[in-house]
Wavefront OBJ file of the C-alpha trace (Angstrom):
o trace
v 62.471 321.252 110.653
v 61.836 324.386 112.670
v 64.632 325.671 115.225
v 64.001 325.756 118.605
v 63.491 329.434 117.933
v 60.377 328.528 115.828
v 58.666 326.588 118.603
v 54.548 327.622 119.313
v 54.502 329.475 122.209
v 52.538 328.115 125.001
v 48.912 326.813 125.098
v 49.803 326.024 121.306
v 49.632 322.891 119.250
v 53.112 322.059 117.444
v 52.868 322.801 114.050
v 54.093 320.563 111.116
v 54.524 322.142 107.914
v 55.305 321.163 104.064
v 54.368 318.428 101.842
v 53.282 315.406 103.866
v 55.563 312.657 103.004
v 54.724 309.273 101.268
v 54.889 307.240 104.577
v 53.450 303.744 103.132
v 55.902 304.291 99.987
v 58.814 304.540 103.015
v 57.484 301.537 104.979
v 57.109 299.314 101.419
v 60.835 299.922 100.434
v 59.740 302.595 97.908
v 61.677 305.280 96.626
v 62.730 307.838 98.802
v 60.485 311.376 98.496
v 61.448 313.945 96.913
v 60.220 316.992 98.806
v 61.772 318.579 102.310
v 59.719 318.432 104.851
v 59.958 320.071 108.193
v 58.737 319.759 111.513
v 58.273 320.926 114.765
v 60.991 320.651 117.223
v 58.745 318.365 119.578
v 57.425 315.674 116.734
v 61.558 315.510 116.233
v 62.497 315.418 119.834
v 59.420 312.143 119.893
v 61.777 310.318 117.608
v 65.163 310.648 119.700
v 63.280 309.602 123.005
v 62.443 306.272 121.003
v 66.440 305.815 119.719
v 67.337 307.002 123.542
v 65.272 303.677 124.562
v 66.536 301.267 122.053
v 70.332 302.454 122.582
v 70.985 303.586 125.654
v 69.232 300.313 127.857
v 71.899 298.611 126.462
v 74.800 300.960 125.863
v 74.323 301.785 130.019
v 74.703 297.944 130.779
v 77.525 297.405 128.573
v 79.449 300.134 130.090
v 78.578 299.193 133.666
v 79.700 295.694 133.380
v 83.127 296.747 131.451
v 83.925 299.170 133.910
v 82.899 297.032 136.788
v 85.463 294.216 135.269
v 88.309 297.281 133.736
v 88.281 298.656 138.121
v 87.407 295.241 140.053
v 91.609 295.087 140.518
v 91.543 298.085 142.392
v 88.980 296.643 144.840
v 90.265 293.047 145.246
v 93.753 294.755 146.095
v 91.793 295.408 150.223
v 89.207 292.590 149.692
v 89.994 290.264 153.090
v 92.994 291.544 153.873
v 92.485 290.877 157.539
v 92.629 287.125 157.170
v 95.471 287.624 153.785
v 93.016 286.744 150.937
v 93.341 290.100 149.278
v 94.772 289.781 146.162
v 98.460 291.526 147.136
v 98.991 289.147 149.770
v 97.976 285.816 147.438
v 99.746 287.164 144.330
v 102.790 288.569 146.704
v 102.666 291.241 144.994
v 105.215 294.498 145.643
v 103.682 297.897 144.864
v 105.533 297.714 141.723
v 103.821 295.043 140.390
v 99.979 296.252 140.963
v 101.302 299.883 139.440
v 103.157 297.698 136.196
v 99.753 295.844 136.267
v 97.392 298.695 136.196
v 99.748 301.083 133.945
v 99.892 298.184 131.395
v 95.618 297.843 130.862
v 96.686 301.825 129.319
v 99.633 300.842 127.041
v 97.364 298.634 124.937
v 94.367 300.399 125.271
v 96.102 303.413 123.822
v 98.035 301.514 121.054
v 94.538 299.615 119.838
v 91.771 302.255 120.331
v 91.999 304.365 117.108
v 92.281 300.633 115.247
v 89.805 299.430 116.917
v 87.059 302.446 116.248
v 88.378 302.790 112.968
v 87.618 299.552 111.866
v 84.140 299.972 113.546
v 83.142 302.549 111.075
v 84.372 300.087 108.047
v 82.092 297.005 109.347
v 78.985 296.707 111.087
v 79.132 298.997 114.735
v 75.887 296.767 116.476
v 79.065 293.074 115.432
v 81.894 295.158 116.466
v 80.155 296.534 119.548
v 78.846 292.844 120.553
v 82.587 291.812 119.908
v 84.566 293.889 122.608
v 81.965 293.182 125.101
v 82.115 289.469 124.475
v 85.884 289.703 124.801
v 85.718 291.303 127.552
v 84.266 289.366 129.944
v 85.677 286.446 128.693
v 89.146 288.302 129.950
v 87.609 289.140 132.652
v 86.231 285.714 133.967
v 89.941 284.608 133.259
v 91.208 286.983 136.575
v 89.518 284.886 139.086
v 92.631 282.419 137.717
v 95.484 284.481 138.393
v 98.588 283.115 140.210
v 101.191 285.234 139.742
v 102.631 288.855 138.993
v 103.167 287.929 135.384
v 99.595 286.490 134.371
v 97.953 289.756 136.176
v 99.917 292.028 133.698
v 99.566 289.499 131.403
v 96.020 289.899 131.471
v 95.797 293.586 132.572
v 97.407 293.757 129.245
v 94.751 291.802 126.815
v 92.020 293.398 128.806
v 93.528 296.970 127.337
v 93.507 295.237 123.839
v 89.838 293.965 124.020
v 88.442 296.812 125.478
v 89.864 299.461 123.405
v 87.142 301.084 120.976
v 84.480 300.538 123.642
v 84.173 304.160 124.912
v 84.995 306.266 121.573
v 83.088 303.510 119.313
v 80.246 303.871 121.652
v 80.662 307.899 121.413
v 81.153 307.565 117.203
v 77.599 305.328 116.735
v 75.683 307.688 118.992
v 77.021 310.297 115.924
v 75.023 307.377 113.537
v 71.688 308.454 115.498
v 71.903 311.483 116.671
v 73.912 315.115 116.228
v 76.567 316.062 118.169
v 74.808 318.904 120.160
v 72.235 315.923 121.138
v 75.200 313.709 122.096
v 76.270 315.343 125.296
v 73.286 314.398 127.512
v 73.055 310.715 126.020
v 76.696 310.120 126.974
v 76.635 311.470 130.170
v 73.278 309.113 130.334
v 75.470 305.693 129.751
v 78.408 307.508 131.232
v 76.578 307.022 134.645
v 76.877 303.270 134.101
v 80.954 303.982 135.184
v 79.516 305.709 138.156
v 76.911 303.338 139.290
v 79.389 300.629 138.689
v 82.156 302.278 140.866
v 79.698 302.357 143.840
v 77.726 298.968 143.605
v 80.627 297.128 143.178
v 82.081 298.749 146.247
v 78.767 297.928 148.272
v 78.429 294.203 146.448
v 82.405 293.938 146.812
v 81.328 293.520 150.452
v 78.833 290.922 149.477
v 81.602 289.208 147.826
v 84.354 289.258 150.828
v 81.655 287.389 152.724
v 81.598 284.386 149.900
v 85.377 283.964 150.980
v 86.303 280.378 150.645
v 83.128 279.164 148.817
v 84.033 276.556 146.438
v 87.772 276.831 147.278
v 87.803 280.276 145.863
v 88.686 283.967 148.030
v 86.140 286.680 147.289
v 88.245 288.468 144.412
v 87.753 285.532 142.671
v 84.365 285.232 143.174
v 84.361 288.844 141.925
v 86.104 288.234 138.856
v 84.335 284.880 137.841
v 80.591 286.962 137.888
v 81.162 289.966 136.563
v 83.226 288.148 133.431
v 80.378 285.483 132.838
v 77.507 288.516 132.778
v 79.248 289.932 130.217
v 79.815 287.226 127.998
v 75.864 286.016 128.180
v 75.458 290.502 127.262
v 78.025 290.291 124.106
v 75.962 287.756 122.505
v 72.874 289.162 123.782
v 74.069 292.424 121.735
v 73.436 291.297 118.442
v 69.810 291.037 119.078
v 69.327 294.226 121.066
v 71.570 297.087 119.184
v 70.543 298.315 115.772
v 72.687 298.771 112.982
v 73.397 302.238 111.622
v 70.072 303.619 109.790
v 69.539 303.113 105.794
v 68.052 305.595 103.136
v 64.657 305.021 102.960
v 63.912 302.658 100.571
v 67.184 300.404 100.856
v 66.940 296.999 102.411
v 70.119 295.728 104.514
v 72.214 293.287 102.408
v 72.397 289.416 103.827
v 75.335 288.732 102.035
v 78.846 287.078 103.299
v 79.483 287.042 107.080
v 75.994 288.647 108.035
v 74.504 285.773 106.821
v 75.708 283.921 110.209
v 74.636 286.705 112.319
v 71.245 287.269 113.654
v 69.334 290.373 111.983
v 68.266 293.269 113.629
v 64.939 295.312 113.987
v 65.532 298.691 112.147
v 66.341 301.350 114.697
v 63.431 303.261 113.407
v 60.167 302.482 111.447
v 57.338 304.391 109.418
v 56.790 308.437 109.708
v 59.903 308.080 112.387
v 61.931 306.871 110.126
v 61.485 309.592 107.655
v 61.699 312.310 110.645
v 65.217 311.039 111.578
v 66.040 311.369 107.717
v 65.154 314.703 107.297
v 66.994 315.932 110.583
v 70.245 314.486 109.915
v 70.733 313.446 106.366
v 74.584 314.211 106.802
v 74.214 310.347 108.061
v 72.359 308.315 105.410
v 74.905 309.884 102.851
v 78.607 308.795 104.137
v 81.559 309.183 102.626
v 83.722 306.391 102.133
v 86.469 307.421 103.880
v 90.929 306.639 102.286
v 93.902 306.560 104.210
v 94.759 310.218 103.351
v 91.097 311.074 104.447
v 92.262 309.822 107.926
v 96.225 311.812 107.457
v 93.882 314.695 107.214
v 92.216 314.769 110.944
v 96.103 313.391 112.291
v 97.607 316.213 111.439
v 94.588 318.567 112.299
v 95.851 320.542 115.400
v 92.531 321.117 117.109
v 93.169 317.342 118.088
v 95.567 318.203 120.637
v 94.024 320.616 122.955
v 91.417 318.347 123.034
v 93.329 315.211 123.942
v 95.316 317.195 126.602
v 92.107 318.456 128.575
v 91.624 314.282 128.273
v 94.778 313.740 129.883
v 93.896 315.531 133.067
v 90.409 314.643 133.649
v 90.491 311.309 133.117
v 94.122 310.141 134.769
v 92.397 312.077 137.879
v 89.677 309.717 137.244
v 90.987 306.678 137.174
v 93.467 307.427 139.780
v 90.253 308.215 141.817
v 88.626 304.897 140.732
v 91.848 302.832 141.135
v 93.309 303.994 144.447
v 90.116 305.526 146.157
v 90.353 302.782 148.641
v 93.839 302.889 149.205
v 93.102 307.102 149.574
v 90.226 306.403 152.011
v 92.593 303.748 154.071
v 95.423 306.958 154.475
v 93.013 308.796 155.493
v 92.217 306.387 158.325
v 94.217 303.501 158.532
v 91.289 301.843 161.034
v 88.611 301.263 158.443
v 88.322 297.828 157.563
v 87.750 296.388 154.077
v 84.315 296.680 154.284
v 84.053 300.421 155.803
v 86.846 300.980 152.644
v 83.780 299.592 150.578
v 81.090 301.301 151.376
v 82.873 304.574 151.833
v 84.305 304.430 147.944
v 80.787 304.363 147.303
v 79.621 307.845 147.628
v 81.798 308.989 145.673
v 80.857 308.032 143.023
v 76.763 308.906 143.619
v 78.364 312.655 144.137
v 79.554 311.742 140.188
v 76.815 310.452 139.068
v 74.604 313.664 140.413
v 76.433 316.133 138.592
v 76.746 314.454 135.193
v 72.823 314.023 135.122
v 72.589 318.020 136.534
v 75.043 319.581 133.910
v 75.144 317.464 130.737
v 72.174 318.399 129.532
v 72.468 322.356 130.420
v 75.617 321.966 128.665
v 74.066 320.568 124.972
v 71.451 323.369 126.109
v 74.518 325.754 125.815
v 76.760 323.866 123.599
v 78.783 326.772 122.537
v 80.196 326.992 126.338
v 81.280 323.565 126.547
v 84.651 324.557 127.926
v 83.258 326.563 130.347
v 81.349 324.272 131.783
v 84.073 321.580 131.765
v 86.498 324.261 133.302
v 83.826 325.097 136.395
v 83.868 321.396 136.723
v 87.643 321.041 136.907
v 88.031 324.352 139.467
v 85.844 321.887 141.916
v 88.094 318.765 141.429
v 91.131 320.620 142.136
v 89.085 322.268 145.330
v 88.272 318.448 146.300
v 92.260 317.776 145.969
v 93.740 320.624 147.760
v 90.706 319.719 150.634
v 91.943 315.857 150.953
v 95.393 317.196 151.257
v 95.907 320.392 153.609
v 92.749 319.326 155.672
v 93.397 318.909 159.086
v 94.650 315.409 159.879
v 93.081 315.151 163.048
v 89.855 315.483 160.938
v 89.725 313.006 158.729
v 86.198 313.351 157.421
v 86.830 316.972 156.523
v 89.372 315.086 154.132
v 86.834 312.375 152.834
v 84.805 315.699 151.995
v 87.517 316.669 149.521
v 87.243 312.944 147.960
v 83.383 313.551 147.306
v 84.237 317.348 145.658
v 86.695 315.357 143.347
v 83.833 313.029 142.692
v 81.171 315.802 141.974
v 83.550 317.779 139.781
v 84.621 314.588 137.708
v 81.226 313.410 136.438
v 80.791 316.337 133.898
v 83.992 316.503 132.212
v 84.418 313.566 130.189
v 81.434 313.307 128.567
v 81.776 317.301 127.967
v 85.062 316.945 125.859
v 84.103 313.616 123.904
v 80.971 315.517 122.636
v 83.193 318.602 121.434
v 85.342 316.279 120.165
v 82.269 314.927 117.838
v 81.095 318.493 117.367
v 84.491 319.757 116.036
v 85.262 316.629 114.139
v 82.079 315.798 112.887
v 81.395 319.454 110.883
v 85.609 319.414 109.618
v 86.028 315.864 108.590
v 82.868 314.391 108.668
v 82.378 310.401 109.739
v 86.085 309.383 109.516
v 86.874 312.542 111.783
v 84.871 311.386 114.556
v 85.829 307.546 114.562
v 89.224 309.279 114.546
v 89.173 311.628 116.454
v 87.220 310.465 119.317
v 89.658 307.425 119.417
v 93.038 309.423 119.670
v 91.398 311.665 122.381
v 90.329 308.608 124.272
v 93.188 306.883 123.525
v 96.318 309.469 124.330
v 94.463 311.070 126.829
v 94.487 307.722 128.283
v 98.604 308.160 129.010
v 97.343 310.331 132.042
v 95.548 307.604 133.063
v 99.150 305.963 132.813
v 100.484 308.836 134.840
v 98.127 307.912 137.886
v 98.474 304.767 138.253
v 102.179 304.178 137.117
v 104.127 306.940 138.662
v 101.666 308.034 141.563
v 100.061 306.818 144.994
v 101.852 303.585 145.970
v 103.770 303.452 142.400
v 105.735 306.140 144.048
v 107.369 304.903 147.394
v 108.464 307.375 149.003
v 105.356 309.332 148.760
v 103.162 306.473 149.874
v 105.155 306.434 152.971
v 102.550 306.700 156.120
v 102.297 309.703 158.181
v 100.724 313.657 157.492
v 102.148 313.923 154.239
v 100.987 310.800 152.621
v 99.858 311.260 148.790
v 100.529 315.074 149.095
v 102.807 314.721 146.282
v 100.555 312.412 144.357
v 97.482 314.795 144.667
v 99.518 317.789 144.258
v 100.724 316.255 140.871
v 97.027 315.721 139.804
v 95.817 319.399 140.448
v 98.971 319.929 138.432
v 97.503 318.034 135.847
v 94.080 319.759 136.010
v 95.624 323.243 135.524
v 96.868 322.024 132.067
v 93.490 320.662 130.760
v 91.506 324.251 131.954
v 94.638 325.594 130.200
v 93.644 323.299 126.820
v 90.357 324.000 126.988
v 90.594 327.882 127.081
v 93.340 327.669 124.377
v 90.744 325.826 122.394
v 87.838 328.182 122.837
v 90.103 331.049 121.904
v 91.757 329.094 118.685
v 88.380 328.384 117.514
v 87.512 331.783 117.276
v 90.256 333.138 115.731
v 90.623 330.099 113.148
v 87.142 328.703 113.026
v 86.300 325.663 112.267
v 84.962 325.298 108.039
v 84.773 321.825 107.208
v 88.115 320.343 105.636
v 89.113 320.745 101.887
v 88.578 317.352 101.901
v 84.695 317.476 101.831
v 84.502 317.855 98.054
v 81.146 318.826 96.286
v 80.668 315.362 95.602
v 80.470 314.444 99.386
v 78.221 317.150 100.340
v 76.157 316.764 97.878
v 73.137 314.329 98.914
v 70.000 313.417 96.787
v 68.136 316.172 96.853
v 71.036 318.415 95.655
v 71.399 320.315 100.011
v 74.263 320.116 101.172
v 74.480 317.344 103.311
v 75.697 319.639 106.715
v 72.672 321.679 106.472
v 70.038 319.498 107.259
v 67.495 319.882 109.502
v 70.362 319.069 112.473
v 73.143 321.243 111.379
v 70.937 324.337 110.803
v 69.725 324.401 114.372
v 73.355 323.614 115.903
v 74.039 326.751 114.368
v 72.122 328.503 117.311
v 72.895 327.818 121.218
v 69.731 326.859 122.237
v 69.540 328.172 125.745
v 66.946 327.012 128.540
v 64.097 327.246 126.390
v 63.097 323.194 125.612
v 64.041 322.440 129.272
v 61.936 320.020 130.751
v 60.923 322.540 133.425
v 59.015 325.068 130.399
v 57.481 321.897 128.817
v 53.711 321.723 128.793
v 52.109 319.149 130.736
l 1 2 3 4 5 6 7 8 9 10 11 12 13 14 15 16 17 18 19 20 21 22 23 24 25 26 27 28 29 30 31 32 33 34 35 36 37 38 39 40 41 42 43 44 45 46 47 48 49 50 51 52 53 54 55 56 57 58 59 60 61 62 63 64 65 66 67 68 69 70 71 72 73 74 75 76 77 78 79 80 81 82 83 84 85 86 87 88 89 90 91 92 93 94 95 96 97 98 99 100 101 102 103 104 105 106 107 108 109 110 111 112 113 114 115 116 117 118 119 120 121 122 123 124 125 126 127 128 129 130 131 132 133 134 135 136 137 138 139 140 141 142 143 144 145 146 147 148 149 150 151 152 153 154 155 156 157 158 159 160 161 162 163 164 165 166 167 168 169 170 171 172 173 174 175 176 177 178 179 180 181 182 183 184 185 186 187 188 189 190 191 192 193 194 195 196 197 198 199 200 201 202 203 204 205 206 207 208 209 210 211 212 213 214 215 216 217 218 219 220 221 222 223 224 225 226 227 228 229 230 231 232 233 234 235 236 237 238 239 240 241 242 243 244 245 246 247 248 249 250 251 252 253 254 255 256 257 258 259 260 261 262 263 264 265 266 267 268 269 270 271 272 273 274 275 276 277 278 279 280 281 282 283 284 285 286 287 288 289 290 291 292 293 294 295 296 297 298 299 300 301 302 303 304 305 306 307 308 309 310 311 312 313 314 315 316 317 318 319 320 321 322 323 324 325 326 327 328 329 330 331 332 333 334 335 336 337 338 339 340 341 342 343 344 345 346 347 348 349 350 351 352 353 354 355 356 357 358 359 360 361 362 363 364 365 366 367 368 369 370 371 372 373 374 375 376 377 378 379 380 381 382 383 384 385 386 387 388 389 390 391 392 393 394 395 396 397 398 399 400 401 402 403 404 405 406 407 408 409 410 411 412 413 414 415 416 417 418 419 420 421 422 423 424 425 426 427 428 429 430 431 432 433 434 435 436 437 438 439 440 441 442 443 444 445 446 447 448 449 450 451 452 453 454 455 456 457 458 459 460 461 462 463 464 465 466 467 468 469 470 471 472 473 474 475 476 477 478 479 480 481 482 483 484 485 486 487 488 489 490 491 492 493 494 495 496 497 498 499 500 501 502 503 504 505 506 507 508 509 510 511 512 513 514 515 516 517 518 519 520 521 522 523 524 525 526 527 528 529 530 531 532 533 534 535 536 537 538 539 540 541 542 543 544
């Protein structure tokens, strides 16, 4: 396959070059062809837009309904609180309780989510994906039930331990389909889905405060009950829709023990596409089965840890955003009513949704200044923060500004450091390191998310106490925060370049060694990661 160095220059018809392969012997199950063949970057890019519309349809739903059920609490804690149907005032809960609630959805997540992915990589990722989102929203529908402080932990709680594997096990199969300098883009893609989510269901939340008293039940409820049952009807729907990871050509899936139950699933890929995705990333139809010391080797890798600490930050500023942007909004201006709280959340969460689809692709574009771009991001988070805090308080607008900066500044920065996780991982351990890998980052960086909503806003009294100063503690902590994961992520670029990044002893000859006798890092994929591709395949420079 040519680089994107090799591409015809303009007014000229792609190229495709050696042997042409034996499509009908691919399509027929027969044996796989011997000879490389390579082509142009375009025929190659042709094959990922057809996996980007068979995954990420159903990847962007998924994550919108999961995220829309994993925040709704935040929401249904100012849903009707003028007439005492919010869910505080039902519950009688004390601010204690909602932060015990919220910090306990973390404690399992982070406990289960390296389990979780890694036993996604041992069985089938299309079962195991259909799985957590089936569980989900069967948690989920079980909120509109609540009655007490103790069954909303109680359920904050299984939610954490049926959720967790959804974001790094949807981050390890995109690594099943594509490479990781292609991943950045398609995350941020789905990634949107948390976005879009955050500021529909803060319109529709308004929707649902006017269903208040239907049927008996207070709009939260009606919230709950919805959003669970779509997601149960998706989880099954799943196992029709996702593919499983590719096969060699010329195997057949096996039909053998539990699969037999399950419905089957088209192939991802068919024909002449099918061979084109082989070529490009052969590193993927050859796995290694990975061993418990396979895994000790990424635990004890150090590169984890920068990684998981630029996590930390960006993502307990996130969901302290997501959680407590209503109650943020209602210091601002204690006059807004539910529904102005509503559809003010929601544009902050458009401003995140712009930038991810602005700078995740620019960033695979430039994928060996990842950190830089995740840094700029950060710099205009911790602009947003110091804006909602030392703006004038007669001006409370100027303050809501800040909130949309924080918004704009988020959307990049997550998806960012998951697909340099994968990039890192991927080359030094190979499958096992991302399924790993990807987990723990999601997973401990996840305690910041603990940090938020445990120890800050109203978790902490006395700096939830109404007047000038409200939260300027709480958002003082989270630029604090920030500063350490720009801090990571420069400590990372540097560490990189003075220790590189080889892949790990434990990628014997025998593992890198794939049919044809390449090694198995250098296919068509891995040699052009080895180049940062620059603007050059934008869409603005493509022909029409």
């Amino acid at each position: 396959m040519a680089s994107d160095s090799a591409v015809p220059e303009h007014g000229q018809e792609p190229a495709k070059s050696g042997v042409e392969p034996d499509v009908a012997a691919v399509r027929d199950g027969g044996p796989e062809p011997a000879a490389r063949v390579e082509y142009d970057v375009e025929r190659v890019e042709q094959v990922y837009r057809k996996l980007d519309l068979r995954i990420i349809p159903p990847f962007w739903i998924l994550y919108f309904l999961c995220s829309a059920i994993r925040s709704n609490i935040g929401l249904a804690q100012t849903m009707n609180a003028d007439v005492g149907h919010d869910l505080i005032t039902m519950l009688n809960l004390s601010s204690n309780d909602v932060s015990t609630a919220l910090a306990l959805f973390y404690v399992s997540y982070v406990i289960f989510d390296c389990p979780s992915n890694l036993v996604m990589s041992k069985l089938s990722p299309r079962v195991w994906m259909a799985r957590i989102v089936f569980a989900v929203g069967v948690i989920g529908a079980c909120f509109a039930a609540v009655q007490a402080a103790w069954s909303l932990k109680l359920l904050r709680f299984l939610l954490g331990v049926v959720i967790a594997g959804m974001w790094p096990g949807m981050s390890y199969y995109l690594t099943l389909f594509y490479p990781p300098s292609r991943t950045g883009k398609r995350i941020g893609q789905y990634f949107t889905a948390a976005q879009v989510s955050a500021a529909v269901v803060g319109l529709v939340s308004a929707g649902f405060q006017l269903m208040d008293g239907v049927g008996g039940l207070v709009g939260f409820q009606w919230m709950f009950l919805i959003y669970g049952l779509l997601a149960v009807v998706l989880g099954w729907t799943l196992l029709w829709w996702l593919p499983d990871r590719p096969l060699p050509p010329g195997q057949t899936r096996p039909q053998s023990g539990f699969a037999r139950w399950l419905p089957p699933t088209p192939e991802a890929l068919e024909g002449e596409d099918a061979l084109i995705h082989y070529q490009d990333l052969k590193r993927v139809y050859h796995p290694r089965s990975w061993t418990v010391k396979d895994l000790g080797y990424v635990l004890v890798d150090w590169r984890l840890w920068p990684l998981t600490l630029m996590y930390f930050g960006v993502v307990g500023v996130g969901i302290g955003t997501q959680l407590y942007g209503t109650v943020i909004i209602r210091g601002i201006n204690p006059s807004f009513t539910g529904v102005q709280l509503s559809l003010l959340f929601a544009p902050i969460w458009i401003m995140d949704l712009i930038a991810i689809l602005l700078v995740t692709p620019i960033s695979d574009r430039f994928h060996r200044l990842r950190p830089l771009f995740f840094s700029c991001a950060v710099c205009i988070q911790i602009a947003g923060l110091l804006t909602v805090t030392f703006a004038p308080i007669w001006n409370p607008w100027a303050r809501y500004g800040g909130l949309l900066m924080v918004g704009f500044g988020l959307g990049p920065t997550v998806p960012i450091c998951m697909t340099w996780t994968n990039e890192i991982f991927q080359q030094r351990h190979g499958e096992v390191g991302v399924a790993a890998a990807s987990a723990l980052v999601s997973g401990l960086g996840n305690l910041g998310s603990i940090t938020t909503t445990y120890a800050l806003y109203t978790g902490w009294p006395a700096d939830a106490a109404r007047g000038p100063h409200q939260y300027r503690r709480s958002n003082l902590t989270m630029i604090g925060i920030l500063c350490m994961s720009i801090l990571s992520s420069v400590v990372m670029f540097v560490a990189l370049k003075i220790a590189g990044n080889k892949p790990s002893h434990k990628i014997d000859s025998s593992e890198s060694s794939t049919l044809d006798g390449t090694d198995s890092f250098q296919d068509g994929a891995a040699r052009r990661e080895l180049e940062q591709r620059g603007f050059g395949r934008m869409w603005w420079n493509r022909r029409t």
